[in-house]
C-alpha positions as a Markdown table, in Angstrom:
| # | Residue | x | y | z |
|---|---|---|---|---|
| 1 | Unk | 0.0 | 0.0 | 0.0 |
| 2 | Unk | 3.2 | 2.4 | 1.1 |
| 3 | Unk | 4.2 | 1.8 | -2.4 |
| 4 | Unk | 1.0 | 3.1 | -4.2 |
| 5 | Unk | 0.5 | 6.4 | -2.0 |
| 6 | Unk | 4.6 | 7.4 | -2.2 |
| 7 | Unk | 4.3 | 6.5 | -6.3 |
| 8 | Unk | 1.1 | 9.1 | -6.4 |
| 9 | Unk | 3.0 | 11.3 | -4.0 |
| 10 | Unk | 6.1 | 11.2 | -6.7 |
| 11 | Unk | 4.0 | 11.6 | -9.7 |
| 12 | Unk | 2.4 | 14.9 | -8.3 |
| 13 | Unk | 5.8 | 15.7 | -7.3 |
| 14 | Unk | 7.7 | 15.1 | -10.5 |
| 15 | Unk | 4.9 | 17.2 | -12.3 |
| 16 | Unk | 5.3 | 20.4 | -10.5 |
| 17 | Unk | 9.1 | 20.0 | -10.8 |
| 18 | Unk | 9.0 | 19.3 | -14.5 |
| 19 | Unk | 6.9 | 22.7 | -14.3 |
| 20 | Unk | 9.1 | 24.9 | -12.4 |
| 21 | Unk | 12.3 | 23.1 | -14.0 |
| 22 | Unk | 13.4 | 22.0 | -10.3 |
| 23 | Unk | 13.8 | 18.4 | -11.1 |
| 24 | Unk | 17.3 | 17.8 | -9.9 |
| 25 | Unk | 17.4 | 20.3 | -7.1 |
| 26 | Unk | 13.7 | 18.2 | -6.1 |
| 27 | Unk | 15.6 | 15.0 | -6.4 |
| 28 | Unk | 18.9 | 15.8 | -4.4 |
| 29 | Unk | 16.9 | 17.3 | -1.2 |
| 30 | Unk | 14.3 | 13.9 | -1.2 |
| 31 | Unk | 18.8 | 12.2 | -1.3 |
| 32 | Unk | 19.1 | 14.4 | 1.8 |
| 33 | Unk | 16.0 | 13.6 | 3.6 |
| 34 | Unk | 16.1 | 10.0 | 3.3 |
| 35 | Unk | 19.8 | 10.2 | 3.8 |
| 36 | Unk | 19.5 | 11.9 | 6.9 |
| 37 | Unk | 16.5 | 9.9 | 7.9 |
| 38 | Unk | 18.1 | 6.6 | 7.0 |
| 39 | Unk | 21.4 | 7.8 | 9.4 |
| 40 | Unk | 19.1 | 8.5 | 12.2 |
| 41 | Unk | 16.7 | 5.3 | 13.0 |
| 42 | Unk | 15.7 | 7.9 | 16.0 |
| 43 | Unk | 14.5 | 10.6 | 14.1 |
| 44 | Unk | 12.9 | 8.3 | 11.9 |
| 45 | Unk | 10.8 | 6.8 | 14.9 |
| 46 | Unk | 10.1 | 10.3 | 16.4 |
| 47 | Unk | 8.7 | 11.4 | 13.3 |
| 48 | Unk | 6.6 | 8.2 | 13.3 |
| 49 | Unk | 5.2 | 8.2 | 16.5 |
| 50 | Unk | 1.8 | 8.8 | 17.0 |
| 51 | Unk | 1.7 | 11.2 | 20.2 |
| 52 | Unk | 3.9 | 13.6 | 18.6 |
| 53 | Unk | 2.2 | 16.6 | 17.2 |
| 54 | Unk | 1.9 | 17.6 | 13.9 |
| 55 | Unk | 3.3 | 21.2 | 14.7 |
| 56 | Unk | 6.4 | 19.7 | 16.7 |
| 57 | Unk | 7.2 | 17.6 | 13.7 |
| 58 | Unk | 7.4 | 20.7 | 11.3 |
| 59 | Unk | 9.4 | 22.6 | 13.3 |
| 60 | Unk | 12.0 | 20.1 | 14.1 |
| 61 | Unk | 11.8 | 19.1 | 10.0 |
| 62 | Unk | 12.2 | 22.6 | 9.2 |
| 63 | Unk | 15.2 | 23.1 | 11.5 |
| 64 | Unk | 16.8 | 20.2 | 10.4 |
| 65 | Unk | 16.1 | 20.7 | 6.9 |
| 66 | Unk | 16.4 | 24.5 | 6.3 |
| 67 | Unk | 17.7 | 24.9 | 2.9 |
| 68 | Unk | 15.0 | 22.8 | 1.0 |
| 69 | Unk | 13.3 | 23.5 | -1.7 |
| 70 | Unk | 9.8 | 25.6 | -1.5 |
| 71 | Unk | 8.3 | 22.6 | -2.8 |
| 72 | Unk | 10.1 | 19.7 | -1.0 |
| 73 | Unk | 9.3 | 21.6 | 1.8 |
| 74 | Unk | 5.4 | 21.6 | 1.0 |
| 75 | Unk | 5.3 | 17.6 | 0.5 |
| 76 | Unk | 6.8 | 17.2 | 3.9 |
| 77 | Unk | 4.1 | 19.4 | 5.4 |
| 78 | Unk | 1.7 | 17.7 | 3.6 |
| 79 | Unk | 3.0 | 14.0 | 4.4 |
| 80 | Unk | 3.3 | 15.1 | 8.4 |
| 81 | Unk | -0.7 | 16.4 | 8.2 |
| 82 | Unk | -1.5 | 13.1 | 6.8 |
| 83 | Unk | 0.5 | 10.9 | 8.7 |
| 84 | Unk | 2.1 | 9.4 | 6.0 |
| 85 | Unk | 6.0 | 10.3 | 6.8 |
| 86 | Unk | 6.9 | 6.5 | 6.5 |
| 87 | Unk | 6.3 | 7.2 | 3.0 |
| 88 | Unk | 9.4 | 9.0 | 2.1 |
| 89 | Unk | 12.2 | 6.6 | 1.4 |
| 90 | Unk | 9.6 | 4.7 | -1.3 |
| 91 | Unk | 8.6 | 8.1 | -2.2 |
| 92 | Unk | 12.4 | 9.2 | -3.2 |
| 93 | Unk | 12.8 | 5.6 | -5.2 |
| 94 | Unk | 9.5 | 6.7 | -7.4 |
| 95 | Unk | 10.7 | 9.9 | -7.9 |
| 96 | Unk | 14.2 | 9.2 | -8.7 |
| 97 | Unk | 12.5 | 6.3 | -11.7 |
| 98 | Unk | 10.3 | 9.3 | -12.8 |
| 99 | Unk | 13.4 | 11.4 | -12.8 |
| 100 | Unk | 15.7 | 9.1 | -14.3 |
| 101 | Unk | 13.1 | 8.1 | -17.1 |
| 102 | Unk | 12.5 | 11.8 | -18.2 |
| 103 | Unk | 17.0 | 12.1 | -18.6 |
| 104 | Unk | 16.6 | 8.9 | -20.7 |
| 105 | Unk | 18.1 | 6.7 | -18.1 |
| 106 | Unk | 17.0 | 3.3 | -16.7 |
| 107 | Unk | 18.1 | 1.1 | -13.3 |
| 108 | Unk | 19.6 | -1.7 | -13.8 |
| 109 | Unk | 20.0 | -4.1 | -11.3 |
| 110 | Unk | 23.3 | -6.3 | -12.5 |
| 111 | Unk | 24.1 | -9.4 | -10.1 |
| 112 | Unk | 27.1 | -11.5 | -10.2 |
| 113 | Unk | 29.1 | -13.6 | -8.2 |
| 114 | Unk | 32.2 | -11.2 | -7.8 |
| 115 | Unk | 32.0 | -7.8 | -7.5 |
| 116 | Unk | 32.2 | -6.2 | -10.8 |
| 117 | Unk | 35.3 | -4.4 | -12.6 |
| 118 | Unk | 35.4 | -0.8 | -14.1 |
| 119 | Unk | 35.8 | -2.9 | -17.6 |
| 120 | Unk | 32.8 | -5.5 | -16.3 |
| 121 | Unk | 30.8 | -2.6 | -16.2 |
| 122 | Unk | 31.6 | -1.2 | -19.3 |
| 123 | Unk | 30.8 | -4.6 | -20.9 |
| 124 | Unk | 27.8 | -4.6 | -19.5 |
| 125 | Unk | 26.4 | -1.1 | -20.5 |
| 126 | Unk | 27.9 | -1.9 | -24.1 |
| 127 | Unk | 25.6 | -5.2 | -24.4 |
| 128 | Unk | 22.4 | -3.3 | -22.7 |
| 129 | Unk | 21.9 | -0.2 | -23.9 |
| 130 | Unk | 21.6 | -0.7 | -27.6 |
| 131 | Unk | 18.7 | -3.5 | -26.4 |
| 132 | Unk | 17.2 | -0.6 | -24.9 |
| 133 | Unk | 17.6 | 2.4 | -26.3 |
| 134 | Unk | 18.6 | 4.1 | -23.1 |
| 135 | Unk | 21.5 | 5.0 | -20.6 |
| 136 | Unk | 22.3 | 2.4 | -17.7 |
| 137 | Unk | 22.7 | 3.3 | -14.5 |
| 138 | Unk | 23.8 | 0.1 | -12.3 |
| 139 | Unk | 23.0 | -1.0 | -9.4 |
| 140 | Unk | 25.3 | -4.0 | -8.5 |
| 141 | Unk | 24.4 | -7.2 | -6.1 |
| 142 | Unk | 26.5 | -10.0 | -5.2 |
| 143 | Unk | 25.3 | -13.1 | -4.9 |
| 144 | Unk | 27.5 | -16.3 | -4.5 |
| 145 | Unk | 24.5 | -18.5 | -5.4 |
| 146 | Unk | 24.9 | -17.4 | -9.2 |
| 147 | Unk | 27.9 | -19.5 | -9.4 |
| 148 | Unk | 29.0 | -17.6 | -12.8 |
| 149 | Unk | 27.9 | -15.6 | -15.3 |
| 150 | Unk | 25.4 | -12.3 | -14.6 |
| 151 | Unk | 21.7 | -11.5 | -13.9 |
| 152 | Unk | 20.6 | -8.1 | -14.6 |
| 153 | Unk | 16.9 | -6.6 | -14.2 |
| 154 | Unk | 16.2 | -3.6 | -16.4 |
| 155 | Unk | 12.2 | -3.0 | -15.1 |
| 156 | Unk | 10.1 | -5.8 | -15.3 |
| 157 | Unk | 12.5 | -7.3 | -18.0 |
| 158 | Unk | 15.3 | -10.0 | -16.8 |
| 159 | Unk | 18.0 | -11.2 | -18.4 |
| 160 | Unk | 19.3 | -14.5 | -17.0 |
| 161 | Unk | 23.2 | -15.6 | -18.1 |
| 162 | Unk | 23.9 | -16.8 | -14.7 |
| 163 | Unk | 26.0 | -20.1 | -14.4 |
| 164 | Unk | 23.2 | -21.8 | -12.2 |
| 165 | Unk | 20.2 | -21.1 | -15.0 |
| 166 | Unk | 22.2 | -23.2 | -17.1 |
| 167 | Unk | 23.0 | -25.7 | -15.1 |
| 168 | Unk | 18.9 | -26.7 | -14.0 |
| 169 | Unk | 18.6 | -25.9 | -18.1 |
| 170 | Unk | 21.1 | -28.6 | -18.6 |
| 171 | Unk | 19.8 | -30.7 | -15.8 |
| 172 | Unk | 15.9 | -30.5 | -17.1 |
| 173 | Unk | 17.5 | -31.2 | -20.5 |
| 174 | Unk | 18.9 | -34.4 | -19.2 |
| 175 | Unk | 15.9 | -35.3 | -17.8 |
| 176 | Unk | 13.5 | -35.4 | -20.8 |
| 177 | Unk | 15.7 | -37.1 | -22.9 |
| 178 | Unk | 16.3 | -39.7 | -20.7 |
| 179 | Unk | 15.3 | -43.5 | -21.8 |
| 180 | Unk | 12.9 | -45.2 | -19.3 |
């Protein structure tokens, strides 16, 4: 449910940013909020915490945060008068897609079972982007359990070259073509 309100929250957001032409200064104070948010496990409780008043929450958020943006500042208002203040770290991930999808650029979630070199890297954006038509920006995972080879998750799309799909491939291969 967190994920449909912060994804509305984002969209209505991103619009009034495209608007004003504050899409990146939007962006990097929703960094420093979830940033700071994500360093302080207290202040994130605080902020959560039903006996706490509206008005205290403001004023703390504005203290702490002085130097946002008119509009940034406005969403946080809003999310505090409506309780929904455990919606800004999903709220930032929307935003950032909507952001990153008006530049032209897509997440791509690479795993492998090493960290990844500089040249890796550049492999991998050199075999993905032409598929796509847009610029990669990686987010990397290991995972031992891979074996080999690489997974990576542009969207909904995945694209499976790891050592162990091939394997149970192999395996299920094996298995219908046995004689019994």
């Amino acid at each position: 449910m967190s994920k449909t309100v912060a994804r509305r929250y984002a969209k209505a957001l991103f619009e009034v940013a495209s608007e004003q032409k504050q899409i990146d200064a939007i962006e990097k104070d929703l960094k420093r909020i979830t940033d700071t948010l994500e360093a302080s496990p207290e202040l994130t409780e605080w902020l959560s915490h039903p006996s706490v008043g509206n008005g205290q929450k403001k004023e703390l958020l504005t203290k702490i945060f002085d130097q946002l943006n008119a509009y940034t500042k406005n969403l946080m208002y809003l999310l505090v008068d409506r309780r929904r203040e455990n919606v800004l770290f999903d709220l930032y991930e929307e935003y950032k897609k909507l952001a990153n999808e008006s530049r032209g650029i897509v997440e791509a979630v690479v795993t492998t079972a090493f960290k990844l070199t500089e040249e890796d890297k550049k492999q991998v954006k050199a075999t993905f982007e032409p598929m796509i038509g847009k610029t990669m920006e990686l987010v990397e995972r290991v995972d031992s359990d891979i074996l080999g080879g690489v997974v990576v998750q542009i969207g909904d799309r995945l694209y499976d070259g790891s050592l162990r799909t091939r394997l149970n491939r192999f395996q299920e291969q094996l298995k219908q073509n046995q004689v019994g």
